[in-house]
Backbone as ProteinMPNN parsed JSONL, in Angstrom:
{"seq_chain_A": "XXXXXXXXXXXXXXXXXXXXXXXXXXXXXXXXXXXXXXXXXXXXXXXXXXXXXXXXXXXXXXXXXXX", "coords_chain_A": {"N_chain_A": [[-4.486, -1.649, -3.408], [-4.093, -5.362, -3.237], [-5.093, -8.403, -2.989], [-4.097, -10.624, -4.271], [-1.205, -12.249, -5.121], [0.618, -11.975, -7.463], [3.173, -11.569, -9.467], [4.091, -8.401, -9.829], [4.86, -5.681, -11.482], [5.386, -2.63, -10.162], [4.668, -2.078, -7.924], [4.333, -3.289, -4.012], [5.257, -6.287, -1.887], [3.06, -6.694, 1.329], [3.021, -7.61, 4.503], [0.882, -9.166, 6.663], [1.738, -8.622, 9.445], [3.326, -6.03, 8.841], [1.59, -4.156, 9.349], [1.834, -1.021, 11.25], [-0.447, -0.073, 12.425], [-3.578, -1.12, 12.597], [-5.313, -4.078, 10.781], [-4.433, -6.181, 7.972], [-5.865, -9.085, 6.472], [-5.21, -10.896, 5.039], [-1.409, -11.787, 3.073], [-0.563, -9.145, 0.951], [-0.448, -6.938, -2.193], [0.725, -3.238, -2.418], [-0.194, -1.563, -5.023], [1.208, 0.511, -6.5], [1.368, 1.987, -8.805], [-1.563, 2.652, -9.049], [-2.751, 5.558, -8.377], [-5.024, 7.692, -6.838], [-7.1, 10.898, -6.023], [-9.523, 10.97, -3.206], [-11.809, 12.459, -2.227], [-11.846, 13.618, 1.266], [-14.212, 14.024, 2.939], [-15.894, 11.599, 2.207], [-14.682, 9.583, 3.025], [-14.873, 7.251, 5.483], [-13.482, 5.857, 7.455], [-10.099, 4.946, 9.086], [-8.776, 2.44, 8.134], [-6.17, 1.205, 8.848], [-2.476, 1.432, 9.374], [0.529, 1.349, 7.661], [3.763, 0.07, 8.448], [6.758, 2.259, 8.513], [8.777, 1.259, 7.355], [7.799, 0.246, 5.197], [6.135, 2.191, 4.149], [8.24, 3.675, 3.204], [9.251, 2.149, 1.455], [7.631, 2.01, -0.761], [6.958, 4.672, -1.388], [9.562, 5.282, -2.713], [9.33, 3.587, -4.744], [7.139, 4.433, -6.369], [8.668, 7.658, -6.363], [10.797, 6.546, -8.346], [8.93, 5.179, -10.319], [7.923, 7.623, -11.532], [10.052, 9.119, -12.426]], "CA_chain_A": [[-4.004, -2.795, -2.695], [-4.459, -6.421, -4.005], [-4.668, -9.592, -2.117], [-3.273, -11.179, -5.38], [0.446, -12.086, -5.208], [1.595, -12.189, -8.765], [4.869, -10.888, -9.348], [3.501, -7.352, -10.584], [5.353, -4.293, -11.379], [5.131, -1.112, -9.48], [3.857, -3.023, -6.006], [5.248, -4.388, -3.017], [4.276, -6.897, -0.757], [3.117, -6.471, 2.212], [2.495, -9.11, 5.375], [-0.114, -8.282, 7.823], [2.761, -7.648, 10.451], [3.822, -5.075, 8.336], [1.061, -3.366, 9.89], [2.091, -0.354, 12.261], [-1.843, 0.103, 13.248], [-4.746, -1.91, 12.155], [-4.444, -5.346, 10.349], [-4.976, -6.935, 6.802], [-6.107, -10.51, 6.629], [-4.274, -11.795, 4.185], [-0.739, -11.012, 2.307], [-1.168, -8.325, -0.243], [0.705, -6.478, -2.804], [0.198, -2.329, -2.887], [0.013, -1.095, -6.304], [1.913, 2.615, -6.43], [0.744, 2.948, -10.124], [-2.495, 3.074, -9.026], [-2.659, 6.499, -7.579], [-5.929, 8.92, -7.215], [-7.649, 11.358, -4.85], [-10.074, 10.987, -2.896], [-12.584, 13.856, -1.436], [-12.151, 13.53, 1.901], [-15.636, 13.568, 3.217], [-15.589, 10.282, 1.624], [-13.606, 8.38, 4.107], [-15.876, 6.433, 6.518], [-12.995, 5.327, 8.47], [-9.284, 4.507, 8.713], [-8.39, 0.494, 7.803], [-4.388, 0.646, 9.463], [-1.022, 2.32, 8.438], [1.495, 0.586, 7.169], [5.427, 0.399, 9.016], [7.363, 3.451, 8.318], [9.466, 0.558, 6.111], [7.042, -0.559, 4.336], [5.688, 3.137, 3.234], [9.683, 4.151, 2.643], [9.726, 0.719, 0.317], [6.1, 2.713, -1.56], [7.425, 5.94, -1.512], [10.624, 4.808, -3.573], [8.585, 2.86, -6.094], [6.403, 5.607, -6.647], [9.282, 8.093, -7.455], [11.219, 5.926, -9.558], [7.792, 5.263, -11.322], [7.402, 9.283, -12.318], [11.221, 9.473, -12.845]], "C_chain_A": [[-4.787, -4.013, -3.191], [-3.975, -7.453, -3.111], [-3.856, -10.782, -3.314], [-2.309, -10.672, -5.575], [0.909, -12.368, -6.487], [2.187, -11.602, -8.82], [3.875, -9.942, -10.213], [4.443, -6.256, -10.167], [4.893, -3.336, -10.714], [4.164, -1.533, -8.637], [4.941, -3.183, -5.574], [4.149, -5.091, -2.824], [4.407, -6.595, 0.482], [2.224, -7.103, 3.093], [1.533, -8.366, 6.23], [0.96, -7.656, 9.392], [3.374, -6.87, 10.26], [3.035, -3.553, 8.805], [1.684, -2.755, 11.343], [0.34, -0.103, 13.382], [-3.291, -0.698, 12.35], [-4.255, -2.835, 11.634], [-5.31, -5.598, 8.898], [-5.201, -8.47, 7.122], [-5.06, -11.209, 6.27], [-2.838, -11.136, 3.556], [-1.324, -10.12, 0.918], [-0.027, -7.397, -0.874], [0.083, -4.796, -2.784], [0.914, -2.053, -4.013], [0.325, 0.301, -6.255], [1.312, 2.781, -7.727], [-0.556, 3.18, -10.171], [-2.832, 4.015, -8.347], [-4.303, 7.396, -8.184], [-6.472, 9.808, -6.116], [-8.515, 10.833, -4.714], [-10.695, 12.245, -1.976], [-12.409, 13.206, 0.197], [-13.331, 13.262, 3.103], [-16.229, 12.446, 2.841], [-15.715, 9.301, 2.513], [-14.176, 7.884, 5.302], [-14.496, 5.887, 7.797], [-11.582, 4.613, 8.101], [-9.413, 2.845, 8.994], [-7.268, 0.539, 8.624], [-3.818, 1.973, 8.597], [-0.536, 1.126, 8.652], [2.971, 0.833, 8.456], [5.771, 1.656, 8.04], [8.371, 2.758, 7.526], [8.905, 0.665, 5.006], [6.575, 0.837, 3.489], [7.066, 3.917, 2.828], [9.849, 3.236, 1.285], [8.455, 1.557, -1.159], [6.727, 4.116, -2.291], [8.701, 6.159, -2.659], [10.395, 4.194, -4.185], [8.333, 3.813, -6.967], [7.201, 6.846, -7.368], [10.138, 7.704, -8.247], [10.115, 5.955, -10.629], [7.848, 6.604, -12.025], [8.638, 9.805, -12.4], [11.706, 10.78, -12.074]], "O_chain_A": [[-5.959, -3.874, -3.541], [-2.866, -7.503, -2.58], [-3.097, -11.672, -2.931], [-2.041, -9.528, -5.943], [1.805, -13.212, -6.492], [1.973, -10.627, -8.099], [3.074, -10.372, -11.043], [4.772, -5.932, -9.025], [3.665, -3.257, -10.746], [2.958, -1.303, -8.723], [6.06, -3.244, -6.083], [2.96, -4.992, -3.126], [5.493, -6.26, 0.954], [1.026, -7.256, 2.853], [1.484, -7.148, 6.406], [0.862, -6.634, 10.072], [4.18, -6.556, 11.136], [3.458, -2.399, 8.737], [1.981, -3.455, 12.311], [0.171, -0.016, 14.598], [-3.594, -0.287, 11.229], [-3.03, -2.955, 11.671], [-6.494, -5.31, 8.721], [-4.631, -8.961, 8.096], [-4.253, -11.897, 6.896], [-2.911, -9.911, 3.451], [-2.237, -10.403, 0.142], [1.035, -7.125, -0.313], [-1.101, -4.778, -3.12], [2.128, -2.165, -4.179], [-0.511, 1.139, -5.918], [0.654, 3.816, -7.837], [-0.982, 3.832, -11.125], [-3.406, 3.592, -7.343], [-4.651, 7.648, -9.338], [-6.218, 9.304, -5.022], [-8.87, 10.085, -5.625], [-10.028, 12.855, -1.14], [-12.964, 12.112, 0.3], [-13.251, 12.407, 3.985], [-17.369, 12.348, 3.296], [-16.577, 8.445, 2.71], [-13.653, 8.383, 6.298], [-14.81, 5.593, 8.951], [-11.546, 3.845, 7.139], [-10.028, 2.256, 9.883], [-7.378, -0.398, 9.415], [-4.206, 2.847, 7.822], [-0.857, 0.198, 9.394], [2.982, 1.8, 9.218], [5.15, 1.943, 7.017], [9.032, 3.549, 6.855], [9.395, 1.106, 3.967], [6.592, 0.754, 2.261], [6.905, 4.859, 2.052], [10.466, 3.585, 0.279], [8.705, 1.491, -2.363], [6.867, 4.394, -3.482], [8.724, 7.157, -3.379], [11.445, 3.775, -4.672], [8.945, 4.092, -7.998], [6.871, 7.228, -8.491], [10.42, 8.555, -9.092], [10.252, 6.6, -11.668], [7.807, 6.555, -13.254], [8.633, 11.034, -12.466], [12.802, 11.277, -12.332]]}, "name": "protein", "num_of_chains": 1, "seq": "XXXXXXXXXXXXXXXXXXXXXXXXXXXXXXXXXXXXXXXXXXXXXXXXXXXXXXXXXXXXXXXXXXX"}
């Protein structure tokens, strides 16, 4: 996720009222081609979810991206 709005391939944007639970500050674009795990034990703490749009709009990037 990138608070820089340049028109960029394989992103959306997404407004802070796009938030279903927690909030972003600012608009931001998520990047789907940037995909990796993470170890769980990791994870200090959820940030938000997204709308159930907004990760349908991700989700359909994502497999177009990997054909």
């Amino acid at each position: 996720m990138t608070s820089n709005l340049a028109n960029r391939r394989n992103s959306v944007v997404i407004d802070p009222t796009e938030m279903s639970e927690g909030s972003i500050p600012l608009r931001s674009r998520i990047k789907f081609d940037k995909v990796f795990t993470l170890e769980k034990s990791l994870v200090v703490k959820a940030l938000g979810k997204v709308s159930q749009q907004k990760l349908a709009a991700v989700k359909h990037g994502l497999i177009f991206l990997l054909g």
